[in-house]
C-alpha positions as CSV (number, residue, x, y, z in Angstrom):
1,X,-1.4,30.7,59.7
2,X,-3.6,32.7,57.1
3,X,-3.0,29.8,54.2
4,X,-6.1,28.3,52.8
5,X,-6.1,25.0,50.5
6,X,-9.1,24.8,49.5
7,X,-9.3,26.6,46.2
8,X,-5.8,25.9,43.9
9,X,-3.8,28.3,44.7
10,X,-1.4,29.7,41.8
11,X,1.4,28.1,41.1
12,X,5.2,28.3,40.6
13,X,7.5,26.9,38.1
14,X,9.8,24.8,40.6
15,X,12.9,22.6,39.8
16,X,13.4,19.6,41.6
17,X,16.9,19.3,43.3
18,X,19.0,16.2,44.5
19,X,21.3,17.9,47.5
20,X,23.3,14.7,48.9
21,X,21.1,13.0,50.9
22,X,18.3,15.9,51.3
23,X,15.8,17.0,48.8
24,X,15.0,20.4,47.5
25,X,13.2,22.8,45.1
26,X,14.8,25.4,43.4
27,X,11.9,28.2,42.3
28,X,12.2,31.5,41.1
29,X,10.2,34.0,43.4
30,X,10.2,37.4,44.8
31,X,12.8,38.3,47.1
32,X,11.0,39.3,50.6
33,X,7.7,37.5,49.7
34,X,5.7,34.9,50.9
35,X,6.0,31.4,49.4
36,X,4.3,28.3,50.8
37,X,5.7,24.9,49.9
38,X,3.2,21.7,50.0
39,X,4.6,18.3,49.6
40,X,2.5,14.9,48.8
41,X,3.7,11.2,48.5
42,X,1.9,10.6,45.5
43,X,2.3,12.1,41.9
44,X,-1.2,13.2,41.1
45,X,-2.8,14.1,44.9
46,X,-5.8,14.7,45.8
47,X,-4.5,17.1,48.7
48,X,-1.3,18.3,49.3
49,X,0.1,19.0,52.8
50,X,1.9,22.5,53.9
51,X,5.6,21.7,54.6
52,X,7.2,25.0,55.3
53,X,6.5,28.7,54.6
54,X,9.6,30.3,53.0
55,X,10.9,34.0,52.7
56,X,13.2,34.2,49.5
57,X,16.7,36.0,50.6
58,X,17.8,35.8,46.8
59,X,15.8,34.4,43.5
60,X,16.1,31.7,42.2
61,X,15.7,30.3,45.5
62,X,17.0,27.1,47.1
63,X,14.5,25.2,49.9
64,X,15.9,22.2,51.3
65,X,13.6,19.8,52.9
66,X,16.1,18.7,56.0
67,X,13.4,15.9,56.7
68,X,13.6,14.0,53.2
69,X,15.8,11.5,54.2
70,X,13.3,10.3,57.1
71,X,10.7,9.9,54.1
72,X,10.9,7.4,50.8
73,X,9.6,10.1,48.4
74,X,8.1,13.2,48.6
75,X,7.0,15.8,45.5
76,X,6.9,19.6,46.3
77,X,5.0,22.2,44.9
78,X,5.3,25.8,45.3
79,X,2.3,28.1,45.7
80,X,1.4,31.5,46.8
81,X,-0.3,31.9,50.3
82,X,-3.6,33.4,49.7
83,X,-3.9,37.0,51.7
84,X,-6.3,37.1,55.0
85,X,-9.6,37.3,54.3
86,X,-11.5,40.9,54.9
């Protein structure tokens, strides 16, 4: 992958969504682009961890993390993938 974390990387305005049993994030984003979404078990994290890259079909966008209900909580952020260096 061509994501680096280690400067903050901007971020989106995200909603936080309650589908049944499986959590998701509803952000607004540019159809066709690049979206990266990081996830972290506490509040306020010192790092976040990359869940899944997504490719909006339609904005706002739904993700739906199919692994929440294997995890107590979670909290998502959106961010946009920095492009390869050179």
């Amino acid at each position: 992958d061509n994501f680096s974390t280690a400067k903050t990387p901007p971020l989106l305005p995200a909603e936080v969504r309650d589908i049944a049993r499986y959590a998701g994030v509803t952000f607004e984003g540019t159809v066709g682009g690049e979206y990266l979404v990081e996830y972290s078990t506490e509040l306020e994290p010192d790092t976040w961890l990359p869940l899944e890259t997504v490719v909006p079909t339609e904005s706002p966008f739904l993700f739906v993390d199919r692994d929440s209900p294997n995890h107590s909580r979670r909290f998502y952020r959106i961010v946009v993938p920095e492009p390869p260096a050179g």
